[in-house]
py3Dmol code that shows the C-alpha trace and the ligand (Angstrom):
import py3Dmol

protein = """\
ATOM      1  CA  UNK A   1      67.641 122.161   7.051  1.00  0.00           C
ATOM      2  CA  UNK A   2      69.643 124.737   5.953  1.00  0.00           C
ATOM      3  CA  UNK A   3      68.195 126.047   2.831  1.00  0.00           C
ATOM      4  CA  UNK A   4      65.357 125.374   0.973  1.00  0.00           C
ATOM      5  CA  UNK A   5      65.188 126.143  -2.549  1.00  0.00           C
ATOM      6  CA  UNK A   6      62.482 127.775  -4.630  1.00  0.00           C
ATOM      7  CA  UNK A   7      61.709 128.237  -8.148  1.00  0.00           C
ATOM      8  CA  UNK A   8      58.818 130.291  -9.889  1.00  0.00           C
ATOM      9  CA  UNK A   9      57.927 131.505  -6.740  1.00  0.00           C
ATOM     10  CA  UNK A  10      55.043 134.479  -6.202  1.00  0.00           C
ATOM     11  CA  UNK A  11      55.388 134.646  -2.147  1.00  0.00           C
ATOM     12  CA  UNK A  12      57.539 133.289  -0.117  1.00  0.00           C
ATOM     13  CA  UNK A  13      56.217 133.950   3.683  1.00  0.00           C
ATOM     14  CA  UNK A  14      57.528 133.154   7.465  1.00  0.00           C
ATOM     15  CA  UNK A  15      55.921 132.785  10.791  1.00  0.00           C
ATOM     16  CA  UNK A  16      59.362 132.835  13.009  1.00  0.00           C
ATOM     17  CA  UNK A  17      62.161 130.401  13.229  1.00  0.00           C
ATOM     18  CA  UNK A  18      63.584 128.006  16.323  1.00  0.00           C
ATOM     19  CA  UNK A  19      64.072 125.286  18.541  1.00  0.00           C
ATOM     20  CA  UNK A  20      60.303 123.661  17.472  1.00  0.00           C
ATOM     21  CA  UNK A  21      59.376 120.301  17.548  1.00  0.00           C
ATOM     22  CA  UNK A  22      56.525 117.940  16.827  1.00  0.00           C
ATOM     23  CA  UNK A  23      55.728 117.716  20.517  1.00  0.00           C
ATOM     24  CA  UNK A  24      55.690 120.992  21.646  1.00  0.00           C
ATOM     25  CA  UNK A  25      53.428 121.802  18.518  1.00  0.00           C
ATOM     26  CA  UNK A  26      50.950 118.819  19.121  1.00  0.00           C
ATOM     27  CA  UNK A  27      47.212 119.292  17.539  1.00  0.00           C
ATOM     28  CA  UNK A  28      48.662 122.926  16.663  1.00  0.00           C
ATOM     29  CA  UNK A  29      50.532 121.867  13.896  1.00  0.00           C
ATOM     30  CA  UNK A  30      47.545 121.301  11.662  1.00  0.00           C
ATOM     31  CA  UNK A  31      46.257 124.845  12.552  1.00  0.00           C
ATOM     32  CA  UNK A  32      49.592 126.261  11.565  1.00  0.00           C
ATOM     33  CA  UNK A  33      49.512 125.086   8.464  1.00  0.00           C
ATOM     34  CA  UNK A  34      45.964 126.099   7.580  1.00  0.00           C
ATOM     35  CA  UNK A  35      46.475 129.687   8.640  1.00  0.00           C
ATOM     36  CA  UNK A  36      50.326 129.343   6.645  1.00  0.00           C
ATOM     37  CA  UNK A  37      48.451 127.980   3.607  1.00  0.00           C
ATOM     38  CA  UNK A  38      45.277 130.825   3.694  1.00  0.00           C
ATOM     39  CA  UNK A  39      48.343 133.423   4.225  1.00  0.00           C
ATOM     40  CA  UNK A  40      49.444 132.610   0.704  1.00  0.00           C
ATOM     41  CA  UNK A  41      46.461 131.957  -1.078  1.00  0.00           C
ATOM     42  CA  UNK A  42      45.496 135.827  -0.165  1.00  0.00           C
ATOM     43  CA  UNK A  43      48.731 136.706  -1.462  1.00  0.00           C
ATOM     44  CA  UNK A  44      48.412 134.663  -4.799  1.00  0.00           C
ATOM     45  CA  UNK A  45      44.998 136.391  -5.287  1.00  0.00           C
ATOM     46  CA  UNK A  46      46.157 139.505  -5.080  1.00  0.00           C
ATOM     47  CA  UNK A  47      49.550 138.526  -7.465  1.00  0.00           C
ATOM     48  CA  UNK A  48      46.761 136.951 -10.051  1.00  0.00           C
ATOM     49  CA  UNK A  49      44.847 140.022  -9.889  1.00  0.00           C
ATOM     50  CA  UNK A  50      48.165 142.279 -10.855  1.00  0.00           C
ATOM     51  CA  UNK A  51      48.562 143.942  -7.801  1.00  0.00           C
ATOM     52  CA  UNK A  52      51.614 145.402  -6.648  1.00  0.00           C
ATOM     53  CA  UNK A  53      54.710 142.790  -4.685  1.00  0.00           C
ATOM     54  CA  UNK A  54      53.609 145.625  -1.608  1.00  0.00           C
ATOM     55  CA  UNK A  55      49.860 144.271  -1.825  1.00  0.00           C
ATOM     56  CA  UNK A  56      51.005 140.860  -1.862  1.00  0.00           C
ATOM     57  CA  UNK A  57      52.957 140.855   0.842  1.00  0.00           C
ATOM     58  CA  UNK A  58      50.841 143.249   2.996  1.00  0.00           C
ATOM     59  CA  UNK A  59      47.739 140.888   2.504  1.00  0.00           C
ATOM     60  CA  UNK A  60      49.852 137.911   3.657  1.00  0.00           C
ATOM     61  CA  UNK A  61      51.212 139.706   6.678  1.00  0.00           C
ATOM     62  CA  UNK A  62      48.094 141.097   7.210  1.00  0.00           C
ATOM     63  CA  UNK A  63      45.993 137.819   7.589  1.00  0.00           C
ATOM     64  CA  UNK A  64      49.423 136.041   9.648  1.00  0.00           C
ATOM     65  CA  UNK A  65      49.148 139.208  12.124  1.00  0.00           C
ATOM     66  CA  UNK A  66      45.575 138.692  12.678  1.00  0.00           C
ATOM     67  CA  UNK A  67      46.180 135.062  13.566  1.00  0.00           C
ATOM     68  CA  UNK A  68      46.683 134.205  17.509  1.00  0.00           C
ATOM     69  CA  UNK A  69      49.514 131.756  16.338  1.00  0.00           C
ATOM     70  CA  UNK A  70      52.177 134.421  15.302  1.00  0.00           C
ATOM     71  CA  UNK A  71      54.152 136.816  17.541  1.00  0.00           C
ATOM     72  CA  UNK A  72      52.587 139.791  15.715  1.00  0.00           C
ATOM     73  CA  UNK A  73      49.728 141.414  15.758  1.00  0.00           C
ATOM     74  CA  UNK A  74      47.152 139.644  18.103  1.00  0.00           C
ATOM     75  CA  UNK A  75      49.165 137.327  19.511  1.00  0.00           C
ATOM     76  CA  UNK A  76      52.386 139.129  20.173  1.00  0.00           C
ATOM     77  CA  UNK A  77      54.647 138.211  22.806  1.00  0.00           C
ATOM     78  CA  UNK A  78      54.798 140.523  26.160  1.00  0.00           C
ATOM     79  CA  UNK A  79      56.889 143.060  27.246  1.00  0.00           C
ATOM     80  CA  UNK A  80      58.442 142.465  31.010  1.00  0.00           C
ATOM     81  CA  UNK A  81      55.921 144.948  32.123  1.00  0.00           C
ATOM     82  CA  UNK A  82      52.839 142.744  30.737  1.00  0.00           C
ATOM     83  CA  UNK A  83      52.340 145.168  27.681  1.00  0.00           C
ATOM     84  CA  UNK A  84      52.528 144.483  24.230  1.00  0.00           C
ATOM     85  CA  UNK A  85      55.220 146.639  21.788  1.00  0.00           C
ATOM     86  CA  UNK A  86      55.043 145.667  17.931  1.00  0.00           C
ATOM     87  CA  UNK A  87      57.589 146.378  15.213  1.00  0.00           C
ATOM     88  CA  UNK A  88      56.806 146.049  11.570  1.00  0.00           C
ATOM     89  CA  UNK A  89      58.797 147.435   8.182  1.00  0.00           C
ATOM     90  CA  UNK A  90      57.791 147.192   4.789  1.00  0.00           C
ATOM     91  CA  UNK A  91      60.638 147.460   1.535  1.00  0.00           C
ATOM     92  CA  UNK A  92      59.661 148.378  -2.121  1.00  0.00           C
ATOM     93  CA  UNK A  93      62.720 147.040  -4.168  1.00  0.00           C
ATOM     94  CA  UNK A  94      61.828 149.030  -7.343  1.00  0.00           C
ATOM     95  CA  UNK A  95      62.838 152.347  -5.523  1.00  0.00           C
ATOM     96  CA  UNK A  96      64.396 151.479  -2.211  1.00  0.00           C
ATOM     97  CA  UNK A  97      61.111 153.321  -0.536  1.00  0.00           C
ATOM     98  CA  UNK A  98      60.951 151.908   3.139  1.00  0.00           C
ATOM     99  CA  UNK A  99      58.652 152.431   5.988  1.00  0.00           C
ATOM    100  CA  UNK A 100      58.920 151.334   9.494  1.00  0.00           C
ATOM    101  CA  UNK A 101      57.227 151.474  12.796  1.00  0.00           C
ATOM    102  CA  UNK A 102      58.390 150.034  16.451  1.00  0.00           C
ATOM    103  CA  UNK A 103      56.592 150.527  20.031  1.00  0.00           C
ATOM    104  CA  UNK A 104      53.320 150.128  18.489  1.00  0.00           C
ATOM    105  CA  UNK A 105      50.836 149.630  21.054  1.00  0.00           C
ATOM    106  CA  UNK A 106      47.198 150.193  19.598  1.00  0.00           C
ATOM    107  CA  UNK A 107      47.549 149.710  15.662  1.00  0.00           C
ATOM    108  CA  UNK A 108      45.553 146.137  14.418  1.00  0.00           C
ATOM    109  CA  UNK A 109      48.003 145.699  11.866  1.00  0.00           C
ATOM    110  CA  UNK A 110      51.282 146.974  12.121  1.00  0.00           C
ATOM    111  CA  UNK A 111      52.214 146.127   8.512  1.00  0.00           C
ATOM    112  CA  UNK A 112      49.759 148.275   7.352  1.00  0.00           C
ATOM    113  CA  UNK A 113      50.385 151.341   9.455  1.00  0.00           C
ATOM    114  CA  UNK A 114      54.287 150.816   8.194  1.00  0.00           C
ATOM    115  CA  UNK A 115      52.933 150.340   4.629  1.00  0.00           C
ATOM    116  CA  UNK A 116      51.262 153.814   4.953  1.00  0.00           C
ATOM    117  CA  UNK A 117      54.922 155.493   6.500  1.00  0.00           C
ATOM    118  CA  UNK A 118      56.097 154.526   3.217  1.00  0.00           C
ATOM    119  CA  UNK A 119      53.129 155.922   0.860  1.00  0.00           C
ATOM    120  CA  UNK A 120      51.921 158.911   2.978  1.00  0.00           C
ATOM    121  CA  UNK A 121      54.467 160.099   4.792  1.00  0.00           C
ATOM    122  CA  UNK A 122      58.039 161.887   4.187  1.00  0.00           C
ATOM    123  CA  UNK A 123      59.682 159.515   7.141  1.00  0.00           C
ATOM    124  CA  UNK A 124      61.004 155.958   7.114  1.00  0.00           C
ATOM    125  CA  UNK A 125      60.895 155.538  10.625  1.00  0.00           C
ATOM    126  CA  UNK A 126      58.489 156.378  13.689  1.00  0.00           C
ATOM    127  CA  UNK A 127      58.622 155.411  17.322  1.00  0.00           C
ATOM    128  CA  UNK A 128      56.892 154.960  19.920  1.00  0.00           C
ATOM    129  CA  UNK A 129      53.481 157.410  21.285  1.00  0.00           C
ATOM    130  CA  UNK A 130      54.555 159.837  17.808  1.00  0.00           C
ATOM    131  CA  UNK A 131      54.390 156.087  16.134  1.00  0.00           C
ATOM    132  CA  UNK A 132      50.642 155.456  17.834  1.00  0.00           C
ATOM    133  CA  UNK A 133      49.884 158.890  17.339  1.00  0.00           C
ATOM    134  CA  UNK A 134      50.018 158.490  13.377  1.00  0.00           C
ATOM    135  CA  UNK A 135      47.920 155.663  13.551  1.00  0.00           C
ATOM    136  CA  UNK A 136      44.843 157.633  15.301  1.00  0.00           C
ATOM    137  CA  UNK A 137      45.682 160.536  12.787  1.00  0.00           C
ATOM    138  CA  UNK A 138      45.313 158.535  10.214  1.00  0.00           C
ATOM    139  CA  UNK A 139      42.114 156.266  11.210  1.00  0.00           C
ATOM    140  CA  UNK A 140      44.295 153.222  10.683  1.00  0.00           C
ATOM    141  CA  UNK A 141      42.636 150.032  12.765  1.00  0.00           C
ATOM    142  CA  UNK A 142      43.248 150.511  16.329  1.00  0.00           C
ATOM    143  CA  UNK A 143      42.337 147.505  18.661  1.00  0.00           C
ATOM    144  CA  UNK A 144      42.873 147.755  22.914  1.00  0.00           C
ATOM    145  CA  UNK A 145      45.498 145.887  24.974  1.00  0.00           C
ATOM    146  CA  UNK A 146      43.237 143.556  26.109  1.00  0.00           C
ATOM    147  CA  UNK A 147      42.713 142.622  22.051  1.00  0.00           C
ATOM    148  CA  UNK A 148      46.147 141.707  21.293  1.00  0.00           C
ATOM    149  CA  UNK A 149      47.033 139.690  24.459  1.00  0.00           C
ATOM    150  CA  UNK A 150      46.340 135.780  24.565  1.00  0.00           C
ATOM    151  CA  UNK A 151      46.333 133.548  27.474  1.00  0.00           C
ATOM    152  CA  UNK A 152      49.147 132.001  25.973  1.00  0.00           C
ATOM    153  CA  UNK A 153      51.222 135.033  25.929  1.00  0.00           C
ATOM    154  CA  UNK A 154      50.336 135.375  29.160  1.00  0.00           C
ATOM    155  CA  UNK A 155      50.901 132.323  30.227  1.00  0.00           C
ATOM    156  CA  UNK A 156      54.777 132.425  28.458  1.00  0.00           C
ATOM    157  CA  UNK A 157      55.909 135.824  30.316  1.00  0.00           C
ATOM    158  CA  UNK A 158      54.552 134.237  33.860  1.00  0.00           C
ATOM    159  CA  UNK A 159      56.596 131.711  33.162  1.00  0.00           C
ATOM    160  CA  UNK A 160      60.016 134.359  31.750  1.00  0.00           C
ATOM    161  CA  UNK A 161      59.337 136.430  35.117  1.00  0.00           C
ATOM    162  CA  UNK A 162      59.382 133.274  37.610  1.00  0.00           C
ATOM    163  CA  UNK A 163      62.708 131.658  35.909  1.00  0.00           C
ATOM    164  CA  UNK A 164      64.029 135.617  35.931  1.00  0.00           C
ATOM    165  CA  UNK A 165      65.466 135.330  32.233  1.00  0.00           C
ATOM    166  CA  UNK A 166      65.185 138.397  30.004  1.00  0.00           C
ATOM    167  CA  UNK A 167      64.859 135.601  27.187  1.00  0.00           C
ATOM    168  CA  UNK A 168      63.792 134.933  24.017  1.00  0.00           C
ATOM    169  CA  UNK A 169      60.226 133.943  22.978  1.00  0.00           C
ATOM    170  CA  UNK A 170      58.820 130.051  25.064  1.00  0.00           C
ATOM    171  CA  UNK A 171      61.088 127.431  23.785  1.00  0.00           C
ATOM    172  CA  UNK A 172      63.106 129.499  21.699  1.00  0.00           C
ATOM    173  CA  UNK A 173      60.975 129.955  19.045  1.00  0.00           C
ATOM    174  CA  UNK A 174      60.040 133.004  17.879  1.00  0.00           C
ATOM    175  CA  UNK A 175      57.101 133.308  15.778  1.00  0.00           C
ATOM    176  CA  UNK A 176      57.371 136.753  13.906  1.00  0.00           C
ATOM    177  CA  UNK A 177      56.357 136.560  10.420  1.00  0.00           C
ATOM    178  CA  UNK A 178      57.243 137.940   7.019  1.00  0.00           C
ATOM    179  CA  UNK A 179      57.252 138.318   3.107  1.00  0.00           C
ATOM    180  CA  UNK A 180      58.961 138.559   0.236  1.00  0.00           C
ATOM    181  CA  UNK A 181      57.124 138.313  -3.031  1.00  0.00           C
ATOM    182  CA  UNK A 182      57.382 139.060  -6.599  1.00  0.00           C
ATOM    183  CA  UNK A 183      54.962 140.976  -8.855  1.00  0.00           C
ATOM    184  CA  UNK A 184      54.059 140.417 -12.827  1.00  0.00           C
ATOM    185  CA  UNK A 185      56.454 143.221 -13.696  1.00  0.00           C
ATOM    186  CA  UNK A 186      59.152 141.478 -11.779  1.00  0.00           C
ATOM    187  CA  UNK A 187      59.015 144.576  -8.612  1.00  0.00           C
ATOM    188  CA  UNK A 188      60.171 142.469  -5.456  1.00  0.00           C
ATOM    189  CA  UNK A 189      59.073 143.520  -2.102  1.00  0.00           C
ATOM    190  CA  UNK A 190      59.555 142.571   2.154  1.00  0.00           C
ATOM    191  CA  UNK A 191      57.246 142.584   4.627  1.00  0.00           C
ATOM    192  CA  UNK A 192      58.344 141.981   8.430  1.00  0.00           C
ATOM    193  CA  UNK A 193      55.888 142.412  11.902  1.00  0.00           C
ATOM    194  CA  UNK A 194      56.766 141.242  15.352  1.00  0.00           C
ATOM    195  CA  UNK A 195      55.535 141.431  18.868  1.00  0.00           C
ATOM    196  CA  UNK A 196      59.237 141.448  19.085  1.00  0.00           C
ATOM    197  CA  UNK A 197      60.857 139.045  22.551  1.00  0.00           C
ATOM    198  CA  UNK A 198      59.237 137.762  25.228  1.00  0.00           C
ATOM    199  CA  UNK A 199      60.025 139.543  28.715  1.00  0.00           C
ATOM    200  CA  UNK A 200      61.745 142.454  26.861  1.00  0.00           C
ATOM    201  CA  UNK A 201      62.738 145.745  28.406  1.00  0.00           C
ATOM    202  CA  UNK A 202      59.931 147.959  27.087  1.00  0.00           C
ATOM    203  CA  UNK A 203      61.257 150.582  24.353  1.00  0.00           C
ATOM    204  CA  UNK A 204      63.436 147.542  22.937  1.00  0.00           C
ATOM    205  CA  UNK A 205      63.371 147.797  19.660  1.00  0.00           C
ATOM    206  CA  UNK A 206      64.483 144.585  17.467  1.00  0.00           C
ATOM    207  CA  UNK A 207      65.821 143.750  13.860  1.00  0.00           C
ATOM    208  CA  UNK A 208      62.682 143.636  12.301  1.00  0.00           C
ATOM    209  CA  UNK A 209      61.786 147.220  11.883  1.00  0.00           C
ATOM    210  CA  UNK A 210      65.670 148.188  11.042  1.00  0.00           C
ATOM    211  CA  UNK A 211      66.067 148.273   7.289  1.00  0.00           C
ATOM    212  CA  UNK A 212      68.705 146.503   6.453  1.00  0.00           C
ATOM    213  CA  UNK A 213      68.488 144.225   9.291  1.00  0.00           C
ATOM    214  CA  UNK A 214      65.159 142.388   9.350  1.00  0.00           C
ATOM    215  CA  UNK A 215      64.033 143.674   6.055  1.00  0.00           C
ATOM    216  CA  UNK A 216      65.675 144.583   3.132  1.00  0.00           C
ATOM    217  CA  UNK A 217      64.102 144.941  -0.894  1.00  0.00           C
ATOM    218  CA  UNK A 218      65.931 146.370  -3.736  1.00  0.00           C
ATOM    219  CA  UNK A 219      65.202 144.432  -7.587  1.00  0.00           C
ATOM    220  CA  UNK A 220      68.807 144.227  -8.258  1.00  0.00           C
ATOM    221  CA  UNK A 221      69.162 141.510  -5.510  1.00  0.00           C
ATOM    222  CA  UNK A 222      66.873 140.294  -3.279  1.00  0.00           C
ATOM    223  CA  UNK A 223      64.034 140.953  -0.965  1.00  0.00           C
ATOM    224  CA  UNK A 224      64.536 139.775   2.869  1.00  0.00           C
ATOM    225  CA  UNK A 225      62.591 138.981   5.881  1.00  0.00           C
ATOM    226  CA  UNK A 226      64.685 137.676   9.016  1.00  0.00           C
ATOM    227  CA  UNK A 227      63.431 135.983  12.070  1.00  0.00           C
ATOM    228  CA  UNK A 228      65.093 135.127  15.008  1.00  0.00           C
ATOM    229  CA  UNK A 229      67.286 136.726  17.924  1.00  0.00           C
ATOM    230  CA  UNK A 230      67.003 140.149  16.902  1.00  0.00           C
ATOM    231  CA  UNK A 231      70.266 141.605  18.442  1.00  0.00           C
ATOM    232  CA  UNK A 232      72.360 139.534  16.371  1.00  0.00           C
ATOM    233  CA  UNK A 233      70.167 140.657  12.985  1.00  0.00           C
ATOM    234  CA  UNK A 234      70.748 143.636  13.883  1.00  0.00           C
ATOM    235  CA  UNK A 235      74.574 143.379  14.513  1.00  0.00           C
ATOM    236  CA  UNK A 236      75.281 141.516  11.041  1.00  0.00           C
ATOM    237  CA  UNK A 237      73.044 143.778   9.353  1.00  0.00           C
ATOM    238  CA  UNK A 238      71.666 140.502   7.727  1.00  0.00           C
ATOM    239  CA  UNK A 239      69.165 141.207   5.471  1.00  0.00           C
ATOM    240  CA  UNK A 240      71.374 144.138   3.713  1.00  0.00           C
ATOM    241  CA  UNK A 241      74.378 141.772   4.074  1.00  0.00           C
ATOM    242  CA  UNK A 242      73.082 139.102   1.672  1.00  0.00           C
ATOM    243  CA  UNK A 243      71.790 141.566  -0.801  1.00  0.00           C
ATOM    244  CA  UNK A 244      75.446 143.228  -0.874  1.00  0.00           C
ATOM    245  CA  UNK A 245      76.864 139.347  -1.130  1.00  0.00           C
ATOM    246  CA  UNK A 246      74.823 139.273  -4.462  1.00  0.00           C
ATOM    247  CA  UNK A 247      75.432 142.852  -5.640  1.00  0.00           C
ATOM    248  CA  UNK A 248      78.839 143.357  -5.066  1.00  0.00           C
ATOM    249  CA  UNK A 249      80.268 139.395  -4.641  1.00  0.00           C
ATOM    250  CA  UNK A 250      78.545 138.135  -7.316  1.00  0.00           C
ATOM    251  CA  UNK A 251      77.275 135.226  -5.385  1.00  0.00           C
ATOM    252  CA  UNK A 252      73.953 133.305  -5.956  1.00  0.00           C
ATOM    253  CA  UNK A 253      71.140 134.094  -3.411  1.00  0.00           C
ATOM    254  CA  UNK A 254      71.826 130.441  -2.230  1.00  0.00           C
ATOM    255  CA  UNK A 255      75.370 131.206  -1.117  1.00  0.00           C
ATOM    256  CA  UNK A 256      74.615 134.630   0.270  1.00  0.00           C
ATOM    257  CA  UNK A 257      72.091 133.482   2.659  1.00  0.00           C
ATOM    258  CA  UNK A 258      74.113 130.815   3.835  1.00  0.00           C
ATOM    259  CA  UNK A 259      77.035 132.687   4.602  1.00  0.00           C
ATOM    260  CA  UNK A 260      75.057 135.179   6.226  1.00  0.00           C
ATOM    261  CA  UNK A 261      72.714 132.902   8.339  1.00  0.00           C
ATOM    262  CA  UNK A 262      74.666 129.819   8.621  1.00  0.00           C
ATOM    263  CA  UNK A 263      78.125 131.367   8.887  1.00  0.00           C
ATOM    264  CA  UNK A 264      78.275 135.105  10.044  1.00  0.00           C
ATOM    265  CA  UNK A 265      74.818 134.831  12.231  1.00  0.00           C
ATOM    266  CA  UNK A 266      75.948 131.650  13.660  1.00  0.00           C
ATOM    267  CA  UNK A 267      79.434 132.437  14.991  1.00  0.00           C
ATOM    268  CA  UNK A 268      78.239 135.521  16.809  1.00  0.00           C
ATOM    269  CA  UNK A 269      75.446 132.789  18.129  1.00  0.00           C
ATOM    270  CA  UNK A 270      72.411 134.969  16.733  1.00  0.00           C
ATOM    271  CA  UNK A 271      69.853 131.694  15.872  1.00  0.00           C
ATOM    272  CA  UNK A 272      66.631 132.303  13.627  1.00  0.00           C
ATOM    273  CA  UNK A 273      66.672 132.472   9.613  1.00  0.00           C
ATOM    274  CA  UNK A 274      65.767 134.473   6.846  1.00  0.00           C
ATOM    275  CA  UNK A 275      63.555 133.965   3.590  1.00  0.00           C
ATOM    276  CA  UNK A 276      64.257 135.884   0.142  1.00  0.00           C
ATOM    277  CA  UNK A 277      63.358 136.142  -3.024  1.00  0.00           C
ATOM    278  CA  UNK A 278      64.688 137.405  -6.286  1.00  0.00           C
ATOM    279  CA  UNK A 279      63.188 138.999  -9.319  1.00  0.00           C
ATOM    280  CA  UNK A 280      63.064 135.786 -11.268  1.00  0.00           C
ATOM    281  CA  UNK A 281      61.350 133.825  -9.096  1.00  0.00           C
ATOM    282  CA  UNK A 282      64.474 132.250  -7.568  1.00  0.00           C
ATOM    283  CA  UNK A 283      63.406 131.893  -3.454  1.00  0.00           C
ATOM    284  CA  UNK A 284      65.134 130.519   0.026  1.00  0.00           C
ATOM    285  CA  UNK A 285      64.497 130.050   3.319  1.00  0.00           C
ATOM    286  CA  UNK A 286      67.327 129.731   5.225  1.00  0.00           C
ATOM    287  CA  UNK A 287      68.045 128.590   8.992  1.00  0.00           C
ATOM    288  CA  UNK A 288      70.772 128.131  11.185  1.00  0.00           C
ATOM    289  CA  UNK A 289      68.306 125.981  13.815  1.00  0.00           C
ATOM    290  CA  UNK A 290      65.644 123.265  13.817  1.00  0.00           C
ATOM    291  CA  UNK A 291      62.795 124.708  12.188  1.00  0.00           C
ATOM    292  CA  UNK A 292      60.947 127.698  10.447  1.00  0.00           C
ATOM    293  CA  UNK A 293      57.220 128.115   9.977  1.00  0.00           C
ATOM    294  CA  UNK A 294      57.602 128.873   6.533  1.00  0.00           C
ATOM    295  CA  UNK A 295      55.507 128.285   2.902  1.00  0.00           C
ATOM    296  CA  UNK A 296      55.438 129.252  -0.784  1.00  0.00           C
ATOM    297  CA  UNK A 297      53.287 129.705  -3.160  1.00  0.00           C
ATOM    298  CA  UNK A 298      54.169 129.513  -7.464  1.00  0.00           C
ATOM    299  CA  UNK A 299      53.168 131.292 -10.700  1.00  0.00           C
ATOM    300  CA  UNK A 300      51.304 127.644 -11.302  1.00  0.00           C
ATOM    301  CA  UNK A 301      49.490 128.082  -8.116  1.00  0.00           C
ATOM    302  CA  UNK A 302      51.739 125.420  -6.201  1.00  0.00           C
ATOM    303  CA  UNK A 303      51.357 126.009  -2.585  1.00  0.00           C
ATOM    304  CA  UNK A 304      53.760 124.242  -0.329  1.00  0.00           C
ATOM    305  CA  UNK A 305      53.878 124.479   3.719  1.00  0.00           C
ATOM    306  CA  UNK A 306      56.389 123.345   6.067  1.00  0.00           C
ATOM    307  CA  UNK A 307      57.431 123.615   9.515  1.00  0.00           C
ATOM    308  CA  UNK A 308      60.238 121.037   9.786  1.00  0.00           C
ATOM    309  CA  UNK A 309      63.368 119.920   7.702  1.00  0.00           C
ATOM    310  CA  UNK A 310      63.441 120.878   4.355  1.00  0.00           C
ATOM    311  CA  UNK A 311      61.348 118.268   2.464  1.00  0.00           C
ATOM    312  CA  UNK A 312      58.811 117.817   5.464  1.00  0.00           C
ATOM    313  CA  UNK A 313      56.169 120.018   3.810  1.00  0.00           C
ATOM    314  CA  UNK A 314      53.298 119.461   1.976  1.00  0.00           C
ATOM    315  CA  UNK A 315      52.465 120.743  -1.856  1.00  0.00           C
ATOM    316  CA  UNK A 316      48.743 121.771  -3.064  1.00  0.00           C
ATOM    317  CA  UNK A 317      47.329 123.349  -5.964  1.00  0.00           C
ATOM    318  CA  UNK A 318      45.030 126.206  -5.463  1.00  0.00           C
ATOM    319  CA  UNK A 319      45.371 127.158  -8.914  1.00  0.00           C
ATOM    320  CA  UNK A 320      41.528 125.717  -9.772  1.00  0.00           C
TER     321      UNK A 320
END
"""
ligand_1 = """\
9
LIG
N 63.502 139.086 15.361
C 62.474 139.394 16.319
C 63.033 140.347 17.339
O 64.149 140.166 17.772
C 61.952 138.197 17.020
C 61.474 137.092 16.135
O 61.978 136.925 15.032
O 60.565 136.363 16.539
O 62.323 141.237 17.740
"""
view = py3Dmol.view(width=600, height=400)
view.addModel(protein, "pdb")
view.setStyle({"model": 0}, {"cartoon": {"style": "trace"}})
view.addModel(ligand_1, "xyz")
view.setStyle({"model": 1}, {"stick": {}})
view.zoomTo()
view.show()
């Protein structure tokens, strides 16, 4: 696949982009898809109850970080030093408000302590022990080490440590998730939270938490979530690149994210993929490698989930 198209779209989420295949996934697959699917039917809940494109897209990430599955939240991938580090950035495309966190090392859900950056602070951006320090201040969900890390994690950075890469996440695949959704008054927001790369020096900071890299929102265009090797992301300036495609080259959100992921992204040899949305209801996901947990969910209540090539997924109404 290189990109799926969307219409009428509420939500559009992610839960990281790679080499994945049917194999390596095994029983899992059905248990990605059930936690993909309950991600968007708490985000079309909140859209039918006329809440905001940042609730939607904070209660999707929200349930997707609190899933084992996904490199965010409980379940994110390990620092070199055995410690986990999480990134997240929210985007409000009515007013190009932005809030961001990276080093996290206590909060339960990320998205939420970079959702309250944006609403309650004067800052875009905080790092590190001044990041976990707002999150005690502020009686945000904290949650131990010991919470966070899975066997599995565990398991994947034993395995990064004995083949002495500095690497990506196991088998290439990367597992941070995302957001992009649309409100009833046609505000567009992006939602982004990562455990960031297996085996990473700790204080790396990735593309997720960089506006304009991982996550990008602004009405005119397009709202953005990336996934994938963050260095490149952060290098192309990716998500801001394919809303300046549409703003300033007049090209459809179609062509922007291909040129972007497919073209720019792949020549440097950054892999992952992006998903976006537009006012209108007009959606993509976009990837420049095998496959993308990735799902939608429409005005009609149409929710489709895939993991594969475009077309592998599967539709259901939840509309009732
Ligand atoms: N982009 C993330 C990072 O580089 C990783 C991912 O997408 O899984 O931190």
């Amino acid at each position: 696949m290189a990109t799926e198209n969307y219409t009428n779209a509420v939500l559009v989420i992610h839960g990281g982009a790679g080499i994945i295949t049917r194999e390596q996934l095994g029983e899992r697959e059905q248990d990605f898809h059930d936690v993909l699917s309950a991600a968007l039917s708490r985000g079309y809940d909140a859209w039918k109850a006329g809440l905001s494109a940042v609730d939607i897209i904070t209660t999707a990430v929200s349930h997707l970080e609190d899933s084992p599955l996904f490199n965010a939240g409980c379940g994110s991938v390990l620092t070199h030093m055995g410690t986990v580090e999480m990134d997240a950035a929210v985007m409000r495309g009515s007013d190009l408000a932005a809030g961001s966190v990276t080093q996290l090392t206590t909060a339960r859900n990320p998205i939420m302590v970079a959702r309250h950056v944006m609403e309650c602070s004067p800052f875009v951006m905080l790092a590190g022990a001044g990041a976990d320090q707002y999150v005690a201040e502020n009686t945000l969900a904290q949650e131990t080490q010991s919470y966070f890390i899975t066997p599995a994690r565990q398991q994947q950075l034993d395995q990064q440590r004995a083949s002495g890469s500095i690497s990506l996440s196991e088998d290439n695949k990367f597992g941070t998730v995302g957001a992009v959704a649309v409100d009833d008054r046609g505000g567009i927001a992006a939602a982004t939270s990562t455990g960031g790369m297996t085996n990473k020096h700790y204080g790396r900071v990735g593309d997720s938490p960089i506006i304009g890299a991982g996550t990008y929102a602004d009405n005119r265009t397009c709202a953005v979530s990336a996934t994938g090797h963050g260095e490149y992301f952060i290098r192309t300036t990716c998500a801001a690149s394919i809303a300046a495609r549409i703003r300033w080259g007049s090209q459809s959100l179609h062509d922007a994210s291909e040129a972007v992921v497919c073209d720019e992204l792949l020549k440097l040899g950054g892999s992952g993929g992006i998903i976006a949305l537009q006012s209108d209801g007009t959606g993509v996901a976009t990837i420049n490698c095998s496959g993308m947990y990735r799902g939608v969910v429409t005005t009609s209540g149409d929710v489709y989930v895939a993991i594969f090539e475009s077309g592998s997924g599967i539709w259901k109404n939840i509309a009732g």
